[in-house]
C-alpha positions as CSV (number, residue, x, y, z in Angstrom):
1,X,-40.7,-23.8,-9.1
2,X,-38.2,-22.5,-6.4
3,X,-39.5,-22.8,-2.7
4,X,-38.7,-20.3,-0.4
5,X,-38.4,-20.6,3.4
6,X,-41.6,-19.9,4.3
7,X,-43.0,-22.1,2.0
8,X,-41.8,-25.0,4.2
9,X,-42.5,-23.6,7.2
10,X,-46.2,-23.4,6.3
11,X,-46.1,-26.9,5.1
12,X,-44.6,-28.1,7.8
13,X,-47.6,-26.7,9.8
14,X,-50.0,-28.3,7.6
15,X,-48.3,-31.6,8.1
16,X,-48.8,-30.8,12.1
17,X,-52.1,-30.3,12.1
18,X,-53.0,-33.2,9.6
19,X,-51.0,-35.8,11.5
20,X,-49.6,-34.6,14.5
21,X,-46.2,-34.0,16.3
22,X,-45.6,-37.6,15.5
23,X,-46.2,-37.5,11.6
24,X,-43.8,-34.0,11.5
25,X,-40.6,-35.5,9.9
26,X,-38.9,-33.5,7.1
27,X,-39.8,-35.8,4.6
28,X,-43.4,-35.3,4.9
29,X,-43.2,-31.7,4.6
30,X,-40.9,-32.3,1.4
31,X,-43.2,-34.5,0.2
32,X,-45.8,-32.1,0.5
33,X,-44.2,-29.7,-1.3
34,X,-42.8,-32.2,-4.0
35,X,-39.4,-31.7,-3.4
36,X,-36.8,-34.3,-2.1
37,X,-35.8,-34.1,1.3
38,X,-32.5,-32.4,1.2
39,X,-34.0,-29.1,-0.8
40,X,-35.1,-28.3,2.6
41,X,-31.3,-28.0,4.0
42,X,-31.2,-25.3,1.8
43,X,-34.0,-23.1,4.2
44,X,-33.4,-25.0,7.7
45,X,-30.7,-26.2,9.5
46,X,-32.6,-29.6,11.6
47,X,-35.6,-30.5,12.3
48,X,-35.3,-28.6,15.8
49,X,-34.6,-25.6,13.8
50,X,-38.1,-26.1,12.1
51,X,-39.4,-26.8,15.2
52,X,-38.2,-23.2,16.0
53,X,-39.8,-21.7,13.0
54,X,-43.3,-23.5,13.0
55,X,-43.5,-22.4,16.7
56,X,-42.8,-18.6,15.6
57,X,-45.2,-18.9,12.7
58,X,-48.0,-20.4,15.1
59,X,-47.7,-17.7,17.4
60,X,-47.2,-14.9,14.7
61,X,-50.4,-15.5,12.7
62,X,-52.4,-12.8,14.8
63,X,-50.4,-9.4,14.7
64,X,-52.2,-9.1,17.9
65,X,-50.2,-11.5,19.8
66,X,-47.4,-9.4,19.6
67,X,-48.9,-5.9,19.4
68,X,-47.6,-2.6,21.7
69,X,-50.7,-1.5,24.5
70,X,-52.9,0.4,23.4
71,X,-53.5,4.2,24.3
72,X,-54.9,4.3,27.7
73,X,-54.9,0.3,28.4
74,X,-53.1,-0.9,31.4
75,X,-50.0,-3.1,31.2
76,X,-51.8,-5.8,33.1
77,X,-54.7,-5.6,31.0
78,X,-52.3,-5.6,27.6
79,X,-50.9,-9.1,29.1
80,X,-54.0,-11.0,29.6
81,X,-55.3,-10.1,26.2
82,X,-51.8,-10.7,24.9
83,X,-52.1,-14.2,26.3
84,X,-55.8,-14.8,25.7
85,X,-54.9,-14.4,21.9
86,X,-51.6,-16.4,22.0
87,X,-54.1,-19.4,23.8
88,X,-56.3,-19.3,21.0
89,X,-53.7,-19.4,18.3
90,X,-51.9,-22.8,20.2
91,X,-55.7,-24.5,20.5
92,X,-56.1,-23.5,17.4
93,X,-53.0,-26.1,16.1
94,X,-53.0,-29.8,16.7
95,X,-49.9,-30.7,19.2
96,X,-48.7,-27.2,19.4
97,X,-47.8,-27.7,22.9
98,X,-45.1,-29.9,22.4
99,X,-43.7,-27.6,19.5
100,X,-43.0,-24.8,21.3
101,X,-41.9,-25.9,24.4
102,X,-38.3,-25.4,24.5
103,X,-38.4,-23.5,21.8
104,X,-35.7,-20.8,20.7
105,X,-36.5,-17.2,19.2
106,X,-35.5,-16.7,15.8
107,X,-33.7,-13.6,14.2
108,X,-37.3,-12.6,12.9
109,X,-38.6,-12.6,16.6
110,X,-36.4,-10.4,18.2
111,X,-38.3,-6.7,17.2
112,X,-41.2,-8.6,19.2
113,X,-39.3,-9.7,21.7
114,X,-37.9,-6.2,22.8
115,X,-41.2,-4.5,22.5
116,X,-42.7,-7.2,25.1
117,X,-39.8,-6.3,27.0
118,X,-39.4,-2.5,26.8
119,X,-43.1,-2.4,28.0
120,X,-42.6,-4.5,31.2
121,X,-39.6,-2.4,31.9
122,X,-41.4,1.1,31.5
123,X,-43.8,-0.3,33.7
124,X,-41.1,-0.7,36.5
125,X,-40.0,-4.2,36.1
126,X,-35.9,-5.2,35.9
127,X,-34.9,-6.3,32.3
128,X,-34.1,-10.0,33.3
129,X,-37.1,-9.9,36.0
130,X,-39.4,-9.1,32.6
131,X,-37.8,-12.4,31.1
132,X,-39.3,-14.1,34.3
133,X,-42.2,-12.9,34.2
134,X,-43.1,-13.8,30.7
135,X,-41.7,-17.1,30.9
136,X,-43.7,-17.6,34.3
137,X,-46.7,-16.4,32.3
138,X,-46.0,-18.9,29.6
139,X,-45.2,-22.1,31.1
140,X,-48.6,-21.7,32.7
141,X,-50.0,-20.7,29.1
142,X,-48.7,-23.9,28.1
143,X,-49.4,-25.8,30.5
144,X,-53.3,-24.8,30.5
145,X,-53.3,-25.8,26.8
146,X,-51.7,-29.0,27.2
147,X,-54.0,-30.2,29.4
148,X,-57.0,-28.3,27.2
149,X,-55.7,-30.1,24.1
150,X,-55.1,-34.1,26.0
151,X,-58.8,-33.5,27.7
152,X,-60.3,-33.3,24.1
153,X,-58.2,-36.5,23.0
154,X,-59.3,-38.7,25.7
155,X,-62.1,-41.0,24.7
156,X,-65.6,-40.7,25.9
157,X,-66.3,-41.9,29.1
158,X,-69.2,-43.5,30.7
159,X,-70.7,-41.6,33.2
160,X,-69.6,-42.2,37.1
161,X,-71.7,-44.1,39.0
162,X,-70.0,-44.1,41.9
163,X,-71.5,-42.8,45.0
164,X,-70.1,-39.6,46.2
165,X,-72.1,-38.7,48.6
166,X,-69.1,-38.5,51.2
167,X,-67.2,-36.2,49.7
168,X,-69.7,-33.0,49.6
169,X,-66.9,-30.9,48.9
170,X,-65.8,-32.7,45.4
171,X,-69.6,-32.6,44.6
172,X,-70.1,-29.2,45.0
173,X,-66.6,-28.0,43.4
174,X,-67.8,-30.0,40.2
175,X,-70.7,-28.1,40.0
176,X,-69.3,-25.0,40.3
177,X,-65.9,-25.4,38.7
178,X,-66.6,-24.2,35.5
179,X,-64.5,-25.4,32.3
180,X,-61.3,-25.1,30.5
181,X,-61.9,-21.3,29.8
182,X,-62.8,-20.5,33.3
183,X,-59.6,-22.4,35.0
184,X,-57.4,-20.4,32.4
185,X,-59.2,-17.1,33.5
186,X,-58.9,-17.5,37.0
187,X,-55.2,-18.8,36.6
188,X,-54.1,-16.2,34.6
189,X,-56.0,-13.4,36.8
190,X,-54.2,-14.8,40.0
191,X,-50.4,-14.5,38.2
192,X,-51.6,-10.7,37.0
193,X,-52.6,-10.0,40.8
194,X,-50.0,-10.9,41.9
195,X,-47.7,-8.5,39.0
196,X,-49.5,-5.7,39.8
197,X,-49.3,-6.2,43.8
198,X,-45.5,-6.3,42.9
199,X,-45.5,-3.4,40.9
200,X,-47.6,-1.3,43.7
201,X,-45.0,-2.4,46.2
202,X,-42.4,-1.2,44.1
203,X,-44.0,2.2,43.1
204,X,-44.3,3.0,47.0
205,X,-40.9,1.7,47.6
206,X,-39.5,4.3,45.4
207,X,-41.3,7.4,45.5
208,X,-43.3,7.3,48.2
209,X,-46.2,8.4,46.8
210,X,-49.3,6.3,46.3
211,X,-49.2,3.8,43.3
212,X,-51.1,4.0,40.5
213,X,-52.5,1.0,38.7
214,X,-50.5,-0.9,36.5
């Protein structure tokens, strides 16, 4: 039976989240699909390329990752659902991280890509100064989930026994630092303040008047 390209593409995702980064070699996905290795030249030009097209599929599986705002929600608030969602679709894939960092949009992405884009600009941003701003808002997406996703593969540790009574401040921070969702939260609220703080500045810069929220 013919395979098409998106039949490798989701085995290829399959094979990530069965064996990892490390077990992703075009030969597994081949064999998972019963074909020899070379059929797949035929859909994909490299590995990289599939690298390309795994990391589109990951992030495409939720329509809502890549959805216009809706009537009446803000631009800030359409990013940090926008980015919540995208968060849960990389936890929800085993060394995702590492797939699509580096990553390059496909053909297929591009409709997406422009809409993110258009948005950012209606709301007063520069076309390459949107570019920024979503990268800026990715690397720390992707950093937030490496470090999510290496803190669930470390081992169990005993507990400390260490005294810490010296350092008050460490001992109350733990106790009020909250966890992996909270420090994504908080991160991602401080880069939107500081977008819509931009976009004030820039609403009173050019009319005068007194900015509305983004």
């Amino acid at each position: 039976m013919p395979i098409s390209r998106a039949d490798v593409v989701q085995a290829a995702v399959e094979v990530l989240d069965d064996e990892g980064l490390a077990g992703l070699t075009l030969r597994a996905v081949a064999g998972r699909l019963g074909v020899s290795a070379p059929t797949l030249y035929w859909h994909v030009k490299d590995k990289r390329h599939l690298l390309d097209l795994i990391a589109e599929q990951v992030l495409a599986e939720v329509p809502e990752s890549t959805r216009a705002p809706r009537e009446g929600e803000s631009v800030l608030e359409w990013l940090a659902e926008s980015f919540r969602v995208r968060r849960a679709l990389l936890l929800s894939h085993r060394d995702s991280v590492q797939v699509v960092a580096g990553n390059r949009p496909t053909d297929d992405a591009l409709p997406g890509i422009e809409r993110t884009l258009a948005v950012l600009v209606d709301a007063g941003l520069e076309p390459g100064e949107a570019v920024r701003v979503i990268t800026a808002l990715g690397s720390f997406l992707l950093g937030d989930v490496l470090e999510t996703q290496a803190a669930a593969d470390r081992p169990l540790e005993e507990p400390r026994v260490a005294d810490l009574s010296a350092f008050p401040t460490v001992v109350a921070a733990t106790r009020t630092a909250g966890g992996e969702d909270e420090r994504f939260e908080d991160g991602l609220r401080l880069m939107l303040d500081g977008l819509r703080l931009r976009l004030e500045r820039r609403a009173r810069t050019q009319d005068g008047t007194a900015p509305q929220p983004a």
